[in-house]
The first five atom37 places (N, CA, C, CB, O) and aatype in JSON, in Angstrom:
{
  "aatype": [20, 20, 20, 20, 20, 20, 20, 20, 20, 20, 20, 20, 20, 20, 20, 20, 20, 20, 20, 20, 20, 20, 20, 20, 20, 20, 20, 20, 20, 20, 20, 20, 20, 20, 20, 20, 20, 20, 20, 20, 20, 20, 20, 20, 20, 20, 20, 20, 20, 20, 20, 20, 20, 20, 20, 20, 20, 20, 20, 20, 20, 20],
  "atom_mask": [
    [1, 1, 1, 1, 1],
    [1, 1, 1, 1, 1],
    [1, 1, 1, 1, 1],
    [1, 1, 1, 1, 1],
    [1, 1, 1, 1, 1],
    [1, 1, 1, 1, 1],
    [1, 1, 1, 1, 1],
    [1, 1, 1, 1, 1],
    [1, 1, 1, 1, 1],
    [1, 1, 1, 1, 1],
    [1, 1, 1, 1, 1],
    [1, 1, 1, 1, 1],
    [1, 1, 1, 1, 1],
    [1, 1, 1, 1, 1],
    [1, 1, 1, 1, 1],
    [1, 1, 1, 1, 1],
    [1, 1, 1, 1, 1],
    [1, 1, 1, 1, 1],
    [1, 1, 1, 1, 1],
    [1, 1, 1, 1, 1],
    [1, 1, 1, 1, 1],
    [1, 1, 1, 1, 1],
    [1, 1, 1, 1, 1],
    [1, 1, 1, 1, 1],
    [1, 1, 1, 1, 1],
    [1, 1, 1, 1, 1],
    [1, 1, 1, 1, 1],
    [1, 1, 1, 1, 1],
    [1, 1, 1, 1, 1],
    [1, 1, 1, 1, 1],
    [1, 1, 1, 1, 1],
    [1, 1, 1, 1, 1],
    [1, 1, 1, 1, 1],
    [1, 1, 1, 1, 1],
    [1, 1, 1, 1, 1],
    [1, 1, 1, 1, 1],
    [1, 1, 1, 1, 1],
    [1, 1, 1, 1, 1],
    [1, 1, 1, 1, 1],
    [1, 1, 1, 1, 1],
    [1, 1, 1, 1, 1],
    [1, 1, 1, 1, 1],
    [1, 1, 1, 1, 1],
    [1, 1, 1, 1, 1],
    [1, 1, 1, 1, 1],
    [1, 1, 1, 1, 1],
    [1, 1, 1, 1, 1],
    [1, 1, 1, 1, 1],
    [1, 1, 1, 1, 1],
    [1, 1, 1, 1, 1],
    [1, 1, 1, 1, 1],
    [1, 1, 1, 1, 1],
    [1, 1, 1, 1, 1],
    [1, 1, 1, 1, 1],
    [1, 1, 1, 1, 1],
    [1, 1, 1, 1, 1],
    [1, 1, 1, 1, 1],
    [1, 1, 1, 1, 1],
    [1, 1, 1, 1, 1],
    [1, 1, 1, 1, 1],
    [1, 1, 1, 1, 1],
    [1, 1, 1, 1, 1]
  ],
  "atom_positions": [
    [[-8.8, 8.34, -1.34], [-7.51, 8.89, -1.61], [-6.8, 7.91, -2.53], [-6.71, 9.14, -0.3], [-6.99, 6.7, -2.7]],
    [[-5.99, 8.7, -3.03], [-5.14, 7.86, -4.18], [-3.64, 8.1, -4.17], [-5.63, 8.27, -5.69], [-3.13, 9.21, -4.32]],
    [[-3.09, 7.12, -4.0], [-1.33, 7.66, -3.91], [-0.71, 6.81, -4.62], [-0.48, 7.68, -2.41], [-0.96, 5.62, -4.82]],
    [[0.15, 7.5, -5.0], [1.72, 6.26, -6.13], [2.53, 6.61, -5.29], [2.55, 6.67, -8.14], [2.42, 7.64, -4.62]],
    [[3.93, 5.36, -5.18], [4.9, 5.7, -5.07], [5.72, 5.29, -5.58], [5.08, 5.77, -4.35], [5.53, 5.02, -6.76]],
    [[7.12, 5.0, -4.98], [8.35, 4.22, -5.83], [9.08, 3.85, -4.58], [9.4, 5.23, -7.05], [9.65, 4.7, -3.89]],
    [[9.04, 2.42, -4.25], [9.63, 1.76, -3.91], [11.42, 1.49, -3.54], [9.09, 1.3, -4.51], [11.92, 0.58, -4.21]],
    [[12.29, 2.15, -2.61], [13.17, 2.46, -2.06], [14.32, 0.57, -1.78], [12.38, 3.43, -0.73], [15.54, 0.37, -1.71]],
    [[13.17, -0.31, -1.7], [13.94, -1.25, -1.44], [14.4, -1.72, 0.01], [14.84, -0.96, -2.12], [14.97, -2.81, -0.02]],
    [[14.34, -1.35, 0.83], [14.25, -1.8, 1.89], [13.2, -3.12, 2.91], [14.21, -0.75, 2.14], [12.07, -3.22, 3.38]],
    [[14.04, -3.66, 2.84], [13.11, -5.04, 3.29], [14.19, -6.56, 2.92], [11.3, -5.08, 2.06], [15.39, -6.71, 2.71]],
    [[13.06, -7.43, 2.97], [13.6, -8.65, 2.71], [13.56, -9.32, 1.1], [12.89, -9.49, 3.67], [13.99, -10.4, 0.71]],
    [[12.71, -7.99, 0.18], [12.06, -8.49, -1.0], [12.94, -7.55, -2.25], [10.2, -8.21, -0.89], [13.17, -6.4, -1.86]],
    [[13.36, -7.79, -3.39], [13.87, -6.89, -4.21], [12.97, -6.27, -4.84], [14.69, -7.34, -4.99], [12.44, -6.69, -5.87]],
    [[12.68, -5.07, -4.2], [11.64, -4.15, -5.44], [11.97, -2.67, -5.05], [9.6, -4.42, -5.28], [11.19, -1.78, -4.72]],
    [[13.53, -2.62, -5.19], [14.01, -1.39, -5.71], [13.4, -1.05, -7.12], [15.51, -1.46, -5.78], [13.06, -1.78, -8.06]],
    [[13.37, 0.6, -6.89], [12.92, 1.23, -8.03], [11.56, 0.71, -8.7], [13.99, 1.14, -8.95], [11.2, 1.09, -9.81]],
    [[10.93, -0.08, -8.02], [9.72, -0.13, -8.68], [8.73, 0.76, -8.17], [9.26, -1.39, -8.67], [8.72, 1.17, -7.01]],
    [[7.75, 1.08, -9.19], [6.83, 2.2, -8.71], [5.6, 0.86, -8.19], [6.25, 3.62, -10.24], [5.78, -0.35, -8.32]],
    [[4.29, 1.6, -7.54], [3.0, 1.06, -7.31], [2.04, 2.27, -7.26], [2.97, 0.19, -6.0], [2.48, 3.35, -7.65]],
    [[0.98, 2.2, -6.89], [-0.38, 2.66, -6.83], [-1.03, 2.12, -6.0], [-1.05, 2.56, -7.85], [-0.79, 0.91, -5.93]],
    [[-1.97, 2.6, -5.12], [-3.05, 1.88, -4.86], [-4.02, 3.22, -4.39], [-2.74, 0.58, -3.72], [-3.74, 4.39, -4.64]],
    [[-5.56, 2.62, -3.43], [-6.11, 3.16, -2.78], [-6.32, 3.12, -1.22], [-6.82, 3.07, -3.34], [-6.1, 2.16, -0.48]],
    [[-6.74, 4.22, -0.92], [-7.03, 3.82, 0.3], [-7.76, 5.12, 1.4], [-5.64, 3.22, 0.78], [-7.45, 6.28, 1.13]],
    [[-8.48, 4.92, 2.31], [-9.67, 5.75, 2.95], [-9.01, 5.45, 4.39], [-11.53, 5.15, 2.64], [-8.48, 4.48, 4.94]],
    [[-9.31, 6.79, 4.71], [-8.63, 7.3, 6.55], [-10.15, 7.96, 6.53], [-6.7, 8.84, 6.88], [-10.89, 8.54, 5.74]],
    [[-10.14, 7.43, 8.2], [-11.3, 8.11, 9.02], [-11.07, 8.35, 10.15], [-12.41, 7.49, 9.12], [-10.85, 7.39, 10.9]],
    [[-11.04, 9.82, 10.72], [-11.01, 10.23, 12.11], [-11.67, 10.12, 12.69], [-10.87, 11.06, 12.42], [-12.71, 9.84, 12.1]],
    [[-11.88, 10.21, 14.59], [-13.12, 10.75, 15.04], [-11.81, 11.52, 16.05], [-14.65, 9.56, 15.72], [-10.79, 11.06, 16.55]],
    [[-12.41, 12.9, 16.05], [-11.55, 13.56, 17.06], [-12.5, 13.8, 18.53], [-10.97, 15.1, 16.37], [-13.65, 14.02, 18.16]],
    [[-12.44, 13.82, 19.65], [-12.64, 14.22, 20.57], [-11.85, 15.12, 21.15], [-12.83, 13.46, 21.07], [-10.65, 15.09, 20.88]],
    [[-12.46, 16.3, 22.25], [-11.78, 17.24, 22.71], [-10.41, 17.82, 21.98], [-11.57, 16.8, 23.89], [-9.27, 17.65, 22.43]],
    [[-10.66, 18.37, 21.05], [-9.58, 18.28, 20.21], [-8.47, 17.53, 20.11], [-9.21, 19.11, 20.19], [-7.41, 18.09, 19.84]],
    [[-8.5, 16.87, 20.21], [-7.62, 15.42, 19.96], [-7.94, 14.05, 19.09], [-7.48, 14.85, 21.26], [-9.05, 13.53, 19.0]],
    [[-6.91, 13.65, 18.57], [-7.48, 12.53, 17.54], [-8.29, 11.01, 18.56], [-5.8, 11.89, 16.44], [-7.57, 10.48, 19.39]],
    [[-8.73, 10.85, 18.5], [-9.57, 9.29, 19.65], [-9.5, 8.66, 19.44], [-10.7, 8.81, 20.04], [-9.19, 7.81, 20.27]],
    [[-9.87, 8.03, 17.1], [-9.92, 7.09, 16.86], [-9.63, 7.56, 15.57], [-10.88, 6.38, 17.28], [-9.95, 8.67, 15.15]],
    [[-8.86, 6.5, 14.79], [-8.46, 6.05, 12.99], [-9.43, 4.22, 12.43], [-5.94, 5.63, 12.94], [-9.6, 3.03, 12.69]],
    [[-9.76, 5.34, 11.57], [-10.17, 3.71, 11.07], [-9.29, 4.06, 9.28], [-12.68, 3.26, 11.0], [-9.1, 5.2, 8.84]],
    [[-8.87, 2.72, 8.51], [-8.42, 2.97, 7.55], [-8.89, 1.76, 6.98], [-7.16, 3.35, 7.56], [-9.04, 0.79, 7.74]],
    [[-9.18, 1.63, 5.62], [-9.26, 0.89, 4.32], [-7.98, 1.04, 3.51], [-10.46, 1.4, 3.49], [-7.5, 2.15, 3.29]],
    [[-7.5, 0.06, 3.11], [-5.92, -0.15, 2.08], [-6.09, -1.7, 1.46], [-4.06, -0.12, 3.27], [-6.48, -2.76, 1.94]],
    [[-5.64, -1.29, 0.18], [-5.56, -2.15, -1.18], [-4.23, -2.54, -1.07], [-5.88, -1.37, -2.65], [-3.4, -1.96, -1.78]],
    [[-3.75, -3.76, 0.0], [-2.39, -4.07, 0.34], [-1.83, -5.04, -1.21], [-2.39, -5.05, 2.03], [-0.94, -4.94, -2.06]],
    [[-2.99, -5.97, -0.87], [-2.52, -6.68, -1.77], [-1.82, -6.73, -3.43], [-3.28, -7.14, -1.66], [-0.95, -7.37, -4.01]],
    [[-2.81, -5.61, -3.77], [-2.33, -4.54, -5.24], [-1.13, -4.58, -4.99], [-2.83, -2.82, -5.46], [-0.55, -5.3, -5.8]],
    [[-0.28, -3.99, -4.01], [0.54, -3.02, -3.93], [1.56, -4.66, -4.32], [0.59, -1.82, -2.3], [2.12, -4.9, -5.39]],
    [[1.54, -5.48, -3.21], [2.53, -6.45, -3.28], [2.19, -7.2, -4.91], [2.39, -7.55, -1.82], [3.24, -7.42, -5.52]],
    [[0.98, -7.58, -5.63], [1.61, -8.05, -6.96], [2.02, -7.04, -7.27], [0.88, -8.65, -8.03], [2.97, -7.39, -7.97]],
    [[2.01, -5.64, -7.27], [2.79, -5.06, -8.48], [4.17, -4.72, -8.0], [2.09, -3.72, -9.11], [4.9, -4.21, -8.84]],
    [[4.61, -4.9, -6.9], [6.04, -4.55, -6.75], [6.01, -6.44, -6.62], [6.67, -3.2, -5.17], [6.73, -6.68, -5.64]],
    [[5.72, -7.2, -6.94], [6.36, -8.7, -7.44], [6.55, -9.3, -6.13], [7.94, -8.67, -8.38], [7.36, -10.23, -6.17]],
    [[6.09, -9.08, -5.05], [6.51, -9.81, -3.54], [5.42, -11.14, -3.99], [5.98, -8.67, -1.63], [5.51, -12.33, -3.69]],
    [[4.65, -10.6, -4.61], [3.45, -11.78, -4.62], [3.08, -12.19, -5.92], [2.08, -11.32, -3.97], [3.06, -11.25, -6.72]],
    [[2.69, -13.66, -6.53], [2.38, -13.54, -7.41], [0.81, -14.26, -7.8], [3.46, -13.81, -7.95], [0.57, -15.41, -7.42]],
    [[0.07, -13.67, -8.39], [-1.19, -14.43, -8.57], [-1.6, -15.24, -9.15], [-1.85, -14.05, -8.76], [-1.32, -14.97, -10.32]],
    [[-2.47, -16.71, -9.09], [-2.19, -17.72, -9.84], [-2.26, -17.41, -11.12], [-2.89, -18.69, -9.6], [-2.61, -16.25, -11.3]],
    [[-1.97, -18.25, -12.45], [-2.35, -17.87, -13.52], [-1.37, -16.62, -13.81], [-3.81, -17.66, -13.48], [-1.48, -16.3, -14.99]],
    [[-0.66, -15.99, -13.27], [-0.14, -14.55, -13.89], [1.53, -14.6, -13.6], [-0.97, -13.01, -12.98], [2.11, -15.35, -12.81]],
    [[2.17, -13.53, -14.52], [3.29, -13.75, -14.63], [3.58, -12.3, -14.45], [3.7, -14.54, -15.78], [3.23, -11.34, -15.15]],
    [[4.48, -12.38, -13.07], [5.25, -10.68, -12.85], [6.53, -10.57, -13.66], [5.82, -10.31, -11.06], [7.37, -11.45, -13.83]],
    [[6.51, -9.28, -14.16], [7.87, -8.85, -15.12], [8.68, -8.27, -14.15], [7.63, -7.7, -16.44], [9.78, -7.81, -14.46]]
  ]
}
């Protein structure tokens, strides 16, 4: 799965109005019709250099 969003600003970090991207994979297992178990994969780190919470050596956030 693939999702963008835009960043609302809420928190301890300024990244109003900034957009991001990333990826990320959900896995169910349902039993008796009911959900049992989630497993998920997420590209956190993407998300924080590009809304600027983080910065990577060598690189410069705008």
């Amino acid at each position: 799965m693939s999702n963008s969003a835009k960043e609302i600003g809420k928190g301890n970090y300024s990244t109003a109005d900034k957009h991001f991207a990333a990826r990320q994979s959900h896995w169910f297992r349902v039993k008796g019709n009911k959900l049992a178990e989630h497993w998920a994969t997420r590209e956190d780190l993407p998300v924080l250099v590009q809304l600027g919470v983080i910065k990577l050596p060598g690189t410069q956030v705008v």
